[in-house]
KOLDOPA-500316 format. One record per residue (C-alpha): x, y, z. Coordinates in steps of 0.25 Angstrom, whole numbers, plus 5000, padded with zeros to 4 digits. Layout:
BEGIN
XYZ ...
END
This chain:
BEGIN
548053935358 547054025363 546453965376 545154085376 544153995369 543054085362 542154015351 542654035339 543753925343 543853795340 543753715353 543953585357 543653525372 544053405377 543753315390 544253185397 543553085406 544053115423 544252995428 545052975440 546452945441 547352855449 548152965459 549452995457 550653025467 551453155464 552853145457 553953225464 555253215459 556053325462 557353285453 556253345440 556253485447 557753485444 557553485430 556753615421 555853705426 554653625417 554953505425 554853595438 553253625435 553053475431 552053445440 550753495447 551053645454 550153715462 550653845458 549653925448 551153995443 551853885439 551053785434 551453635429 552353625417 551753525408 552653525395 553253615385 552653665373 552653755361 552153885361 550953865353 550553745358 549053715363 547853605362 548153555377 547353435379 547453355393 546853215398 547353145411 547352985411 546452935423 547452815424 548752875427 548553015430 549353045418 548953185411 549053205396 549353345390 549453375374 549453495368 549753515352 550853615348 551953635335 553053555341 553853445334 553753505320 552553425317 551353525317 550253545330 550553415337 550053335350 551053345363 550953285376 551253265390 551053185401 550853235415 550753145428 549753175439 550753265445 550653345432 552353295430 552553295414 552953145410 553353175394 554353265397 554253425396 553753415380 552853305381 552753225370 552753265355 551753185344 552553185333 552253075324 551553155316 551153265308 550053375312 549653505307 549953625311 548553645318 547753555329 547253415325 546353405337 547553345344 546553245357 547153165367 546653065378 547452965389 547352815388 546952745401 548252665398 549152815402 549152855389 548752975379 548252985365 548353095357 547353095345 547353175333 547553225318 548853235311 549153315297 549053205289 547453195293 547453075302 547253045316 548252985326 548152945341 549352955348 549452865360 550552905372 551052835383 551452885396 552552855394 552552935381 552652835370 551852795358 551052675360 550452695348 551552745341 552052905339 550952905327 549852835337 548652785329 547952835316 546552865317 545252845311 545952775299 546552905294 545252985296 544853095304 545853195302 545453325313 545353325327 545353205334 544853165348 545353045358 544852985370 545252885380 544352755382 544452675397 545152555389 546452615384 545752665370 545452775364 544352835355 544752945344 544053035337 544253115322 543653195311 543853225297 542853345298 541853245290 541753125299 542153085313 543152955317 543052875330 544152775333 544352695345 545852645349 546252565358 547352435355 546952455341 546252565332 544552525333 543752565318 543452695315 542252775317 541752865307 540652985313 540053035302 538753095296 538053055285 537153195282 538553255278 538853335291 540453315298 540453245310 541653315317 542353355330 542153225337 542153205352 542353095362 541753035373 542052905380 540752835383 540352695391 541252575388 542352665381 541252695369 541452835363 540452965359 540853035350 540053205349 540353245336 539753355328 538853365314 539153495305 539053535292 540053625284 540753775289 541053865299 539653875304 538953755303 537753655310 538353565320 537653465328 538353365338 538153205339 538853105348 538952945344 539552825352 540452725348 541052585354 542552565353 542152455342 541752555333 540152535334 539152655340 538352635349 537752765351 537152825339 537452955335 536453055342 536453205339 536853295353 536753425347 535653485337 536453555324 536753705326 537653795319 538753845322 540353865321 540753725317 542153735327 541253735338 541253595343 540953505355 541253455365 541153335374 541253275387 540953135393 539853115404 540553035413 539352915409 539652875396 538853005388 539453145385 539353295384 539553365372 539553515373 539753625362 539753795361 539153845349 538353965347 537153895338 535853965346 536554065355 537854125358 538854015361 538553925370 538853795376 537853675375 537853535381 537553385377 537553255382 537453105376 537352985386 538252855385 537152825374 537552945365 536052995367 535853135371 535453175384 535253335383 533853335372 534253485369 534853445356 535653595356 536253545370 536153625384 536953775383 537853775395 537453935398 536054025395 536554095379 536554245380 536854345371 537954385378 538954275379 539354155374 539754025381 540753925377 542053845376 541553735387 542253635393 541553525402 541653425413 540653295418 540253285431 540653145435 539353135445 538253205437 538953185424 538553335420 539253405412 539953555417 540353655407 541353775407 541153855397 541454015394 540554115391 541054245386 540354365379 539854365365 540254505361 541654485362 541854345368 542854415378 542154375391 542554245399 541654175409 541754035412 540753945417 540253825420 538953735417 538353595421 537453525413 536753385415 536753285404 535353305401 535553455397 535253525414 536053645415 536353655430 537153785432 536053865425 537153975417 538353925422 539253935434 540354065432 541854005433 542554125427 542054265423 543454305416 542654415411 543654475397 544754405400 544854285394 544654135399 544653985393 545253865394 544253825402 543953685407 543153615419 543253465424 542353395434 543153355447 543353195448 542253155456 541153265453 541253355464 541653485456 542453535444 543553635439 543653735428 544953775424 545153895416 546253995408 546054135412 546654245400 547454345399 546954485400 545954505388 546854435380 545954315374 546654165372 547754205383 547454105393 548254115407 547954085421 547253955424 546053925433 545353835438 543953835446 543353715454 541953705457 541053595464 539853515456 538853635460 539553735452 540353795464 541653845463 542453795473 544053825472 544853905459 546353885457 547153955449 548053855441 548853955432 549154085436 550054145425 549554225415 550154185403 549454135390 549153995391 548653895382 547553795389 547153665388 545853605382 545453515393 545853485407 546353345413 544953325420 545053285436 545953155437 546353125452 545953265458 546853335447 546353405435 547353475423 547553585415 548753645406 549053745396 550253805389 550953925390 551054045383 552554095379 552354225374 552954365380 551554395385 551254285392 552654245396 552354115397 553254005400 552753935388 552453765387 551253685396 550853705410 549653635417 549053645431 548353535438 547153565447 546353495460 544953485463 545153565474 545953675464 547353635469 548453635459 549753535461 549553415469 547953385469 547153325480 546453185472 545053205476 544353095485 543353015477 541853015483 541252905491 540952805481 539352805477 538552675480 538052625467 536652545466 536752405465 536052295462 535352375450 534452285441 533452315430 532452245420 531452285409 530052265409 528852315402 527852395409 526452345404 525752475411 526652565404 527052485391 528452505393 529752445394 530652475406 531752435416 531552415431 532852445439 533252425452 534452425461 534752435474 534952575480 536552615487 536752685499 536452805501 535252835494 535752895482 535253035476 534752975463 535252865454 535752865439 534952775430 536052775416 535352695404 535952685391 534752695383 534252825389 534552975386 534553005402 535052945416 533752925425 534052965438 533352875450 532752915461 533852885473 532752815480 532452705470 533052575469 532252535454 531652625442 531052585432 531352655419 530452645405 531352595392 531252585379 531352445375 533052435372 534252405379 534752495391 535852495400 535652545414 536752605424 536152655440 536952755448 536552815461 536652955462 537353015475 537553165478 539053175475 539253035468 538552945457 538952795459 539252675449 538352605442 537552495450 537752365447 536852245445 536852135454 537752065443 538852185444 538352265433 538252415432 537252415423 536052335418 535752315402 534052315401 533452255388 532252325387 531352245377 530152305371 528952215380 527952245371 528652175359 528352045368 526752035371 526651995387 525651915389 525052005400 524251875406 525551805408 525751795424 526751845430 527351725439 528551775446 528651905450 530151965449 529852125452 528752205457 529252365455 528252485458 527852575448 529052655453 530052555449 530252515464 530452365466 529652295475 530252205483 528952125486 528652035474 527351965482 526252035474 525252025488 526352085494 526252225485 525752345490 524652445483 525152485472 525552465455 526752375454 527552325443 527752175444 528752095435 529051945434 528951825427 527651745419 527651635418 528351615403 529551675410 529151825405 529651935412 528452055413 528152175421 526752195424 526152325435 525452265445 524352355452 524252305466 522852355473 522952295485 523352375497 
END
């Protein structure tokens, strides 16, 4: 497999949430070095030369897909190869956190059934019960999933599940919800097919479009409360075709509860070209694609919230680099910052003349569409030898992020052999580089990397066994630090926890001198002051950020129903939700539409409740003779028991 990625190939990126992990200890048992040499490299060196054996393999094996379980520490490794006589088939392994293979030096074989003799689009995710599901499409056009233990058997049975009810025959796509289940996706290049499992198989979901367009290569990404988006892409027939990109949400009972919404406006271009996408970290996503529809190729950005709603208005997306003539900028890969929540990009750029030259760099974009590294931070100017294999991963508690890399061979392009990694702090700094690999053999990389699970993040390839690259043949993989240490990691200390808001409250009224309906928040503040605080509603395209100073806000609303989450905002932190003085994290508001009920403006109010300024400040004297100069706005009960807001201008001084 050719691990130089240039254009015209067809690319599939995957990522995984990087949630933290319980630690654990290092196995040293010395009776194993007695054994084989593979046995002798089973576990986590800190020697670039001999890096850790990880299983054996054919020659032509590739497709190495990783994910760690944040539960046990346990890493999963599958890679497809012509083994067992029956076609391009799924193996695995299972590594513990001292990077020790568990299944032997073959892994483990699934070989219930039948597969062609090229990629079904073989997926995988881990089970927060320590398990692993394989997902994919088999010769005779179904769809399995494939469910392993850690211990290695079938709890589903060696044929796992069929999916779909027998549809969706191509690629398939798996991820892992918090409740033990898993949501599945396929396509029969018509129409997409959603399936959520946990105990038992939930109904079917059918994506489709009813103008005639396929709805095909489906992604995944979990939202709030174990729901699901789905990103899939709109096109028409051929090569070259138009395109456009939606996303949809679904509940684990089948219904939708985000309508469908459009990301991308339609383009042309090469139909293999497809997305990407990665969660947010607060229920929403990113979806990123390379295509060359107005420029040369580059790489543009989108963003849904936990609604589904679009937050970049730029229906063509956000390009991560300027478009010259010159070159073109592709293959990304990408990260969330877990403070922020912004996304961070490594992509290539290489000339358009030849498409010879590799430079690599990174990008920050905010979820409305800020680009915050202008063109780009350099990693790597490899100038014409080539480079790929790229990937980059936020470091657990947000205070920087690595890119890892495969470095070529002379100017021979797909040959792939030293490995590297970079590690940088939140600002775009580098600040450490390791060198994880440094043989210079050909080497078959993996798609993705573990992510940053207790300090440790990994990557693994397989090695070449021809006479040029005297390879030793089979898989090898290297962990790597936050700090850019190999081996044994130091697990990196969590920050001081961030004080949350608490007792935060809120009600709608309707504002008579505006003739509007709003909500009127209030909480009180933590300690420190923080920088700002994060005001989340579903309901609205964009988080309003608050003033650190305030303690209420009041914010105007169409009439509906919102839910609204408060964070304060700190310089190297973002805190929980507050809660409510009943233990809440949130507060659900109805909004109704005030002017569908006439007030009786003559109506007296009786008892006051609150007085807020024009500001949204809460006024702690509710004695109207007691209020300074100045326009108020004073809610409180009449005396038929109606709740009403009405400004108050107080002249006296």
């Amino acid at each position: 497999m050719a691990a130089n990625w240039r254009p015209l190939l067809f690319l599939l990126f995957l990522d995984f949430d990087k949630p933290n992990i319980f630690t654990m200890k290092r196995l040293f048992i010395l009776v194993f070095a007695l054994l084989t040499f593979s046995v002798m490299q089973a576990q986590w060196v800190n020697d670039p030369v001999n890096n850790t054996f990880i299983a054996n393999t054919s020659a032509d094996a590739g497709e190495i897909y990783l994910a760690t379980n944040p539960n046990t520490g346990d890493t999963y490794v599958q890679w497809m190869s012509f083994v067992g006589g029956n076609g391009w088939s799924p193996n695995l392994q299972r590594l513990n956190f001292a990077g020790e293979p568990q299944w032997g030096d073959n892994g483990i074989h699934i070989a219930a059934h039948e597969f062609s003799s090229m990629s079904e689009g073989v997926s995988m995710a881990t089970t927060t019960d320590g398990g692993v599901v394989s997902c994919f499409a088999v010769y005779d056009g179904y769809t399995y999933a494939v469910k392993i233990n850690p211990d290695g058997t079938f709890p589903w049975g060696e044929q796992g599940v069929q999916l779909f009810g027998g549809l969706g025959f191509s690629r398939a796509e798996v991820i892992a919800t918090d409740n033990g289940g898993i949501w599945a996706l396929g396509f029969d290049y018509t129409n997409l097919y959603l399936q959520y499992i946990n105990e038992t198989a939930g109904p079917v979901i059918t994506i489709s479009d009813n103008t005639g367009l396929k709805c095909m290569f489906g992604k995944l990404t979990l939202g709030n409360d174990n729901k699901v988006f789905v990103t899939y892409e709109k096109l028409g027939s051929g090569m070259y075709t138009n395109k456009s990109i939606y996303v949809a949400g679904y509940n684990t009972d089948g219904t939708q509860f985000s309508p469908e919404t459009q990301l991308m406006a339609e383009q042309t271009f090469q139909s293999t070209y497809i997305h990407s996408a990665i969660s947010d970290g607060m229920g929403g996503g990113y979806v990123y694609i390379f295509h060359p529809a107005f420029y040369n190729f580059n790489v543009y950005v989108f963003h849904f919230d936990q609604n589904g709603n679009t937050t970049i208005m730029d229906p063509n997306g956000v390009p991560v680099h300027s478009p010259d003539n010159n070159n073109l900028y592709i293959s990304a890969s990408a990260t969330v910052d877990p403070v922020s929540h912004d996304i961070i990009l490594v992509y290539e750029q290489t000339d358009d003349a030849n498409q010879v030259q590799c430079k690599i760099y990174v990008n920050r974009i905010t979820s409305y569409g800020e680009v915050l590294w202008g063109d780009g931070i350099l990693v790597l100017d490899n100038g014409t030898i080539p480079c790929g294999g790229y990937n980059i991963d936020a470091f657990e508690f947000g205070d920087g992020f690595v890119v890892t890399y495969f470095k070529g061979i002379g100017q021979t392009a797909g040959s792939m052999a030293t490995v590297e990694a970079q590690g940088f702090d939140m600002s775009g700094n580098n600040i450490w580089n390791t060198q994880m690999c440094s043989s210079n053999y050909s080497k078959t990389s993996c798609r993705n990397s573990t992510g940053f699970h207790d300090g440790q993040n990994i990557i693994t390839w397989i090695n070449s066994t021809d006479a040029v690259g005297s390879g030793p043949g089979g898989m090898y993989g290297q962990n790597i630090g936050q700090n850019g240490e190999m081996g044994e990691v130091t697990p990196p200390t969590p920050p001081a926890p961030c004080d949350a808001p608490t007792n935060f409250q809120g009600e709608a009224y309707y504002n008579n001198a505006t003739g509007s309906s709003a909500a009127m928040l209030s909480w009180t503040a933590p300690e420190p002051q923080p920088d700002q605080y994060n005001l989340y509603c579903e309901g609205l395209k964009e988080t309003i950020v608050i003033d650190g100073a305030a303690t209420s806000f009041h914010q105007d609303l169409e009439p509906g129903d919102y839910i609204m989450k408060l964070t304060a905002v700190f310089d190297d932190c973002e805190s929980n939700y507050a809660l409510t003085p009943n233990g809440d994290n949130y507060i659900l508001l109805e909004i109704p539409n005030f002017q569908s009920v006439a007030e009786n403006v003559d109506e007296p109010i009786v008892t006051i409740t609150k007085i807020y300024t024009m500001n949204g400040q809460l006024v702690k004297e509710t004695d109207l003779e007691h209020l300074p100069y100045g326009i108020y706005l004073i809610q409180g009960l009449t005396q038929n028991g109606n709740l009403v807001t009405r400004k108050l201008v107080n002249s006296k001084r």
